[in-house]
KOLKOLMI-431830 format. One record per residue (C-alpha): x negated, y, z negated. Coordinates in Angstrom, 1 decimal. Layout:
KOLKOLMI-431830
SITE       u       v       w
SITE       X       Y       Z
...
This chain:
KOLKOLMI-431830
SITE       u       v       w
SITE   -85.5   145.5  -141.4
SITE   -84.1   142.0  -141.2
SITE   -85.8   139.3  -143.4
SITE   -84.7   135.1  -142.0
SITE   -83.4   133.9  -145.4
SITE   -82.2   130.6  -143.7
SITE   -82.4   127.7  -146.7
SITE   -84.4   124.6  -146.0
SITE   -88.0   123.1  -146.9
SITE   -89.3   124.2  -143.3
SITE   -87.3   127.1  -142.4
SITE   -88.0   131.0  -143.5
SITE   -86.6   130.8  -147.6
SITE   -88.9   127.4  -147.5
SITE   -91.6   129.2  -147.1
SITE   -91.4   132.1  -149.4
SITE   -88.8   134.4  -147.4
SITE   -87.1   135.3  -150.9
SITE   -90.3   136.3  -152.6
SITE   -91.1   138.8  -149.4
SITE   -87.5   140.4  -149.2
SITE   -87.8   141.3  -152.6
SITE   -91.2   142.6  -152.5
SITE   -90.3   144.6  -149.2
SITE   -87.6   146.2  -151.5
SITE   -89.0   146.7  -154.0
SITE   -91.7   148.5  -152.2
SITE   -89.5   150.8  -150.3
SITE   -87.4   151.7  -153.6
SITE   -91.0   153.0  -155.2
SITE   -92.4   154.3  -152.2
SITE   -88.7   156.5  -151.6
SITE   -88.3   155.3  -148.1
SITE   -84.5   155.6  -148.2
SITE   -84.1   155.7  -144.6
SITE   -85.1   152.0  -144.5
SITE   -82.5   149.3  -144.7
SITE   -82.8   145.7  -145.8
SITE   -80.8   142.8  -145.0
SITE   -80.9   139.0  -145.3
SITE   -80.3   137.2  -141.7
SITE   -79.7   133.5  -140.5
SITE   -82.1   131.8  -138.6
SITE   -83.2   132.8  -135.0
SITE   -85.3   129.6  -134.4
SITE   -88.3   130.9  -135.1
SITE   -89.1   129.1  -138.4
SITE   -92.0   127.3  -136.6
SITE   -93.7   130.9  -137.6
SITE   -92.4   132.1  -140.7
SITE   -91.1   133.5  -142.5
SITE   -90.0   136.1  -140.2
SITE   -89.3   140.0  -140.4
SITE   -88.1   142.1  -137.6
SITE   -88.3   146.2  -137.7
SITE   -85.6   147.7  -135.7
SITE   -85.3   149.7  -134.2
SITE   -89.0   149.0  -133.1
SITE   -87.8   145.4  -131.6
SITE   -91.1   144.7  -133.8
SITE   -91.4   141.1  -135.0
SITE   -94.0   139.7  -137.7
SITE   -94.1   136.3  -138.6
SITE   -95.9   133.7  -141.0
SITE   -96.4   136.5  -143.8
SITE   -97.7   136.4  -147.3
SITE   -96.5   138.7  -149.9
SITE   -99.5   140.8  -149.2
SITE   -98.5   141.4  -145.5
SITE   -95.6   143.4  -147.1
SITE   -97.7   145.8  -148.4
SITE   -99.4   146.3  -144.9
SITE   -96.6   146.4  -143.0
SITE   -94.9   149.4  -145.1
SITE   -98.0   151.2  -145.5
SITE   -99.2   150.6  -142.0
SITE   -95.7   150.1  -140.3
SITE   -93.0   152.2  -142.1
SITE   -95.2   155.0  -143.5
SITE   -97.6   155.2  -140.6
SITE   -95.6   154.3  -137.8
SITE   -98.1   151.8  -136.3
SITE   -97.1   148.4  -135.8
SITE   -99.6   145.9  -137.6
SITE  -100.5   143.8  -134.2
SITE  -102.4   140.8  -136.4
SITE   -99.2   139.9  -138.2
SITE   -97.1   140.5  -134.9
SITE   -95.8   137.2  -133.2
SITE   -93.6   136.6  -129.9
SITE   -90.6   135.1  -130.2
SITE   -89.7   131.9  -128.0
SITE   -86.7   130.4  -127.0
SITE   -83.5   133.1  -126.2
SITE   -85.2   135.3  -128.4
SITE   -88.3   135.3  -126.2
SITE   -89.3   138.8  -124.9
SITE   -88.3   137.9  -120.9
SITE   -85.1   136.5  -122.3
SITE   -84.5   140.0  -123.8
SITE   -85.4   141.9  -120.9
């Protein structure tokens, strides 16, 4: 899972991005989900929808999250294996889906 940690008062760590990577690992330490990985990334342009956290291999993106979305998107996500389509967004720009395609 990939968390934007990009700095900046309207980009992704503006916005809380720091407060959801830790809560996302905290929640996969407690829940022993070792087969999940975390990491910080740079921007991708998408801070107009943040913050942003993509599940890959699932090419899953969810965007302007709370620290309660966390919680869904382990449970629901990571545990259940069903993406959580009200905090999914579509990425524009050369991340867009037809870019990617």
């Amino acid at each position: 899972m990939f968390v934007c940690t990009t700095v900046g008062r309207h980009h992704c760590a503006g916005q809380g991005s720091e407060r959801i990577l830790q809560r996302l690992r905290d929640l996969v330490e407690r829940r022993d989900l070792n087969w999940v990985r975390t990491t910080r990334m740079g921007c991708n342009n998408q801070h107009h929808q943040g913050p942003i956290v993509i599940v890959y291999p699932d090419g899953v993106w969810y965007g302007r999250l709370t620290l309660d979305d966390v919680d869904t998107i382990v449970d629901e996500h990571l545990i259940g294996g069903r993406p959580v389509e009200r905090l999914r967004i579509v990425p524009d720009g050369p991340w867009s889906a037809t870019s990617m395609a």
